[in-house]
N, C-alpha and C positions, 0 to 999 in steps of 0.2 A: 490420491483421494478421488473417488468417484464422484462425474460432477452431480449427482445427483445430490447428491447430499450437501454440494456446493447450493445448490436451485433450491433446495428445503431450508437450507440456511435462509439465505436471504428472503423467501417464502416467507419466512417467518417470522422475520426481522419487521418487512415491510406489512404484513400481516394480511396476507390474500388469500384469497380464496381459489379453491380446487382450481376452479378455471381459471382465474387469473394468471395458476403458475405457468400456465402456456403460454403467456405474455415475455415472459422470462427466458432471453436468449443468449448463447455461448458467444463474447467477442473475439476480440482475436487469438485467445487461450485459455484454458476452462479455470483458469485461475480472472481473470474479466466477464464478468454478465451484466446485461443490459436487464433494464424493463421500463419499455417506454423509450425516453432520450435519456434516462439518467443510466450512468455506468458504476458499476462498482467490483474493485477487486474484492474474492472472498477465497480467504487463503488460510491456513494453520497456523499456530505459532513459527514454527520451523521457517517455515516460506514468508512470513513478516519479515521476520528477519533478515532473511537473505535477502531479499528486495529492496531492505532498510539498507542493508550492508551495502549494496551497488549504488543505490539511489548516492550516499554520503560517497563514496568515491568517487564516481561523476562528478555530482556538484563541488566536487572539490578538483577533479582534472578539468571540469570544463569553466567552471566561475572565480576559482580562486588560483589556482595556480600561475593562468597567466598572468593575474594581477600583481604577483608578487614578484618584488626584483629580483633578478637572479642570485644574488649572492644571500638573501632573505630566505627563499625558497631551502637552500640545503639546511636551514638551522627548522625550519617549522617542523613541527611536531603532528604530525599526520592523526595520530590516535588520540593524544589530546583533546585535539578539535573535534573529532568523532564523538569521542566523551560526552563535552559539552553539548554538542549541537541533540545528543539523546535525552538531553533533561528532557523535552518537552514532551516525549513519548514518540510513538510511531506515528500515529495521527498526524501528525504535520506535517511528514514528509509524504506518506503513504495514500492519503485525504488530501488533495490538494480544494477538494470542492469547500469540505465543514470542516478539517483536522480532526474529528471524530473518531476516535477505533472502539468499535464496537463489538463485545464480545457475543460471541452468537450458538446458536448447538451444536453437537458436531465437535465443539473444541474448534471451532474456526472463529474468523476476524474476520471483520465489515469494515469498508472503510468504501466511503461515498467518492471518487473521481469528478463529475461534473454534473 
C-alpha cells in the first residue's frame, strides 16, 4: 500500500487541512505516522490482522507463559485463548492509547498508539 494513501487516510480522519498534511510524518515503518506527538498505526485489514496475530502470541510467550506451571502449560489451549482475548476487537490490543479501531478510506484502520 502506497503511504500515500496511508497520509490521506489519517488526513482525513484527523480532518486537516492541505497544509497541515505536511505535519504528517513516516515513523519507523509507513505502516506508523506521527502528527505532532501523537502516533498512529494505519494499516489494511490484512495487516490488522497479522499484527493482531503477533501481538496475542507475544503476549502470550512473554506474560503468560512463564506464569504457568510447567506441567499446566502442556494442557493450555493456545487458540482458545486467542479466541477469547478477540472478543473485544482489535482496538485493544492494536490502540494501546483509546482501544479505538477506526475505520478510514482507503479500506484502511486507524488505531491511535499514544
Amino acid at each position: 500500500m502506497e503511504i500515500e494513501k496511508r497520509i490521506k487516510a489519517l488526513a482525513a480522519h484527523l480532518e486537516l487541512t492541505g497544509e497541515e498534511w505536511e505535519e504528517i510524518t513516516e515513523g519507523y515503518d509507513e505502516t506508523h505516522l506521527e502528527y505532532g506527538n501523537q502516533g498512529y498505526l494505519v494499516v489494511t485489514d490484512n495487516e490488522a490482522d497479522e499484527i493482531w496475530e503477533e501481538y496475542l502470541e507475544g503476549y502470550f510467550d512473554d506474560c503468560i507463559l512463564p506464569e504457568l506451571p510447567e506441567f499446566a502449560a502442556r494442557y493450555f489451549d493456545l487458540e482458545a485463548w486467542k479466541r477469547d482475548a478477540r472478543h473485544d476487537g482489535r482496538g485493544v490490543c492494536l490502540a494501546p492509547y483509546d482501544h479505538n479501531e477506526i475505520q478510514a478510506i482507503h479500506g484502511l484502520f486507524i488505531y491511535r498508539t499514544n
